[in-house]
N, C-alpha and C positions, 0 to 999 in steps of 0.2 A: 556653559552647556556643552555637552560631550555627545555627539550625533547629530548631525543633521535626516533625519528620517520624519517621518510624520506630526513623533509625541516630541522629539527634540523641537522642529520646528513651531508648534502649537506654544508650547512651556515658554519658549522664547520669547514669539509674539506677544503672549499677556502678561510676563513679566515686562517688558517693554512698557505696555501699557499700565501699568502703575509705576512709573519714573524706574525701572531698575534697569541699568545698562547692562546690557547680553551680548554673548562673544560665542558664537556655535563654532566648535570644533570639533571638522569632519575629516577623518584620515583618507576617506576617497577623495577623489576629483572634483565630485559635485554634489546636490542635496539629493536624497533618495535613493543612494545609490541600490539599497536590496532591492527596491523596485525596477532599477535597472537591468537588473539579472534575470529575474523573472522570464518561464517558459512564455515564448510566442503570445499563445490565446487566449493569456490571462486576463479576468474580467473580474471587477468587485462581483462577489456575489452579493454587498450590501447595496439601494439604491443610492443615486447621484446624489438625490434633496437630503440621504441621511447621511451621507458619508464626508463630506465638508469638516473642518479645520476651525476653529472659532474664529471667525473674523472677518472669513470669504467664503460666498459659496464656489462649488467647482460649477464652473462654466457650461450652460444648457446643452452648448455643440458639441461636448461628451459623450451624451448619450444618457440612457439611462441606467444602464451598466457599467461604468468607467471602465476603459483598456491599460493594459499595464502602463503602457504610451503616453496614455491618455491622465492618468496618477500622476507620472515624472512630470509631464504639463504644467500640471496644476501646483506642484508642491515648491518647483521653479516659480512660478508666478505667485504664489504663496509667499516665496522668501519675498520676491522684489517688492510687494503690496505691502509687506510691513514693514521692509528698508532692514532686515536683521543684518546682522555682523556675520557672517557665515565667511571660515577661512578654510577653505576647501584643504585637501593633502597634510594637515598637520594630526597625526597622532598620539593620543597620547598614551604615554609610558609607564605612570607614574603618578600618581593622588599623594602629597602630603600634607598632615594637618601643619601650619603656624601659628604664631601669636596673630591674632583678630581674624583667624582664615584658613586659604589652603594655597597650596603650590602645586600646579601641575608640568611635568615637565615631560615636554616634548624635543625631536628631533630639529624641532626650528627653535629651542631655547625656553625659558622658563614663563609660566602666563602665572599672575597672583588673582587669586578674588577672594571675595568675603565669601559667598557658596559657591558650590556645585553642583548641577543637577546632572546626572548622569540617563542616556536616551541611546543606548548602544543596542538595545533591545534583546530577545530572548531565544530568537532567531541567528542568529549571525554567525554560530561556528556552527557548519556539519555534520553530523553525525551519524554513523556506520556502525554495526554492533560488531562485536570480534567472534561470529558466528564459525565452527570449524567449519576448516573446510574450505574457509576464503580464500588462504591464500592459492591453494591448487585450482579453485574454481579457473577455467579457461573462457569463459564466456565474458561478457561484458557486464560489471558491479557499480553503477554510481546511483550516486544522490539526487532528489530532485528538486536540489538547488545547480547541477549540474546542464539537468534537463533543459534543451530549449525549444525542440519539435520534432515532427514523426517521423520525416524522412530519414533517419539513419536506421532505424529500427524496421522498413517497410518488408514484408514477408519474414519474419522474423519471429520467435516465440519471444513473448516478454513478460515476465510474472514483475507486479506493482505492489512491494510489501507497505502496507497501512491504509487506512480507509478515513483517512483527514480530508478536506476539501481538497488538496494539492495531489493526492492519490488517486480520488475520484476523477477528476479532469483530466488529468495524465490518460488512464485507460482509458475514456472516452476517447483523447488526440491520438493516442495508437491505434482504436479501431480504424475511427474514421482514416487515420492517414496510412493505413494500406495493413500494418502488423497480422501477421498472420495468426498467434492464438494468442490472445491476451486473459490471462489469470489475474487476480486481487486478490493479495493472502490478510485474511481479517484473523486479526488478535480478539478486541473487544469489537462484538456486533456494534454498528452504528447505529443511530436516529438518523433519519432520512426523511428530509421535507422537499418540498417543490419550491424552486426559487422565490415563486408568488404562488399566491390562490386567487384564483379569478382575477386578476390582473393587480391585486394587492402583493405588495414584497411580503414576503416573509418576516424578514426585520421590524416591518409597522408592525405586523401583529404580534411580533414578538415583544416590543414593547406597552404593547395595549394592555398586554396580560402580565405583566413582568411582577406585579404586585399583587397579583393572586398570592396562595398558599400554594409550593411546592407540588403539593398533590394534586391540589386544582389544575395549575401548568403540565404536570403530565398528562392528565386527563384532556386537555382540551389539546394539545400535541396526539395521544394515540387515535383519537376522532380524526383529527384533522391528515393522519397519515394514512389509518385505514380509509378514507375518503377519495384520499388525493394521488395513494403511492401503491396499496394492496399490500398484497400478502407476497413478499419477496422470498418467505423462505422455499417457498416453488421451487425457485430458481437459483437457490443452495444462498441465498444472503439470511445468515443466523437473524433471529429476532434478537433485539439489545434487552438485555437482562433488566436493566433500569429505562425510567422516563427520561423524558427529553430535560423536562426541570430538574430532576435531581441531578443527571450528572453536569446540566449547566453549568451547579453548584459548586462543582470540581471544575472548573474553567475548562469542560470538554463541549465544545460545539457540535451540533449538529452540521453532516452536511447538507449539504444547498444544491440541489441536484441541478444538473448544468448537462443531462444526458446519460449518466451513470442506470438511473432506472430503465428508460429505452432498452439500453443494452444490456442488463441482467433477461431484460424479459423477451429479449430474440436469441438471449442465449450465446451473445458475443463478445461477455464476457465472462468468463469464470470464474468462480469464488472457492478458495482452497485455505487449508487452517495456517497458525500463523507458522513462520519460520522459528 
């Protein structure tokens, strides 16, 4: 196994569980590490009961929003509960096929097995577009895998390009933590739901209807936002071209409002086209 993260650590456990011996190898320090990095006020926006690992649930004293904190927790107590082989700091370099197997070779020396399951994830390198202009820009350009809270930013103009879950939160943490004008440059208009509806997560409902027809999903998504969210283009947030099911389809999520709506609708934050 190649990563110790969430899917590395799951794969491992239930192969365990059907007699197949597992060796997770993790180039950071310790299990989870992207979760580690993560901004400050990061919180699942999936609930506690849905977001568990096969084998453990996460821990009630969590909450019912887990904190990034509160993830690395769980996912530590995860390894130990199933006793995994996790060898923290070895990465690796290298995949080859052999006779009956593979070879992967790392800086601490060569490991053999019959598979490999590879759990390095989709997330992991950075990425910056090579927008002109960059390099003269004088102002300040990162990433927000970079991000970790408002205070550097306080009185400060900050334009937030993408409108993913990690976008939306971000503007929220700038207003609230002092930032003087905060922008969100949308490319593709969003779907925008309420974390929960009437004190149901979004995610249950999300799966109640998951076996509808496509159209039906959209349909009971554009009910459920004009009910719940209104009519955002008010307040300069474009309407999404498609529904929430169809572009689920395309493994584009919806965001999970955590605040984002509030602040379109006082106007404290601003929505401008894409870069």
């Amino acid at each position: 196994m190649v990563g110790a993260g969430p899917a590395g650590l799951a794969a491992a456990a239930r192969l365990q569980q059907t007699g197949v011996q597992t060796v997770v190898l993790e180039r950071s320090y310790a299990v989870g590490s992207s979760w580690r990095s993560h901004y400050d006020r990061l919180h699942l926006h999936t609930s506690r009961r849905l977001s568990g690992l096969p084998g453990l649930p996460i821990d009630r004293r969590e909450g019912r929003w887990v904190s990034r904190d509160g993830v690395v927790r769980y996912l530590e107590r995860y390894a130990r509960h199933h006793r995994l082989d996790v060898r923290p700091g070895v990465e690796v370099l290298r995949v080859e096929r052999t006779d009956g197997g593979w070879r992967l070779l790392t800086e601490e020396g060569d490991v053999r097995a019959r598979a490999v399951v590879v759990a390095t994830g989709f997330n992991r390198d950075p990425f910056l577009p090579a927008w002109p202009g960059r390099e003269s820009f004088t102002g300040r350009l990162m990433h927000s895998a970079d991000y970790r809270n408002s205070p550097p930013f306080r009185d400060r103009d900050v334009l937030v390009i993408g409108t993913g879950n990690s976008g939306a939160e971000i503007a929220v943490d700038l207003v609230e933590g002092g930032a003087r004008d905060v922008m969100i440059s949308v490319r593709t208009p969003p779907n925008i739901l309420r974390r929960d509806l009437g004190g149901v997560p979004s995610q249950a409902i999300g799966i109640m209807v998951r076996r509808l027809p496509v159209p039906a999903i959209d349909r009971v998504a554009s009910v459920a936002q004009r009910l719940t969210v209104g009519d955002l283009t008010r307040f300069g947030m474009p309407a999404p071209a498609e529904g929430l099911g169809t572009r689920a389809g395309r493994d584009s999520i919806p965001i999970l409002d955590v605040g984002l709506i509030r602040l379109l609708k006082k106007r404290r934050v601003q929505v401008v086209p894409a870069v």
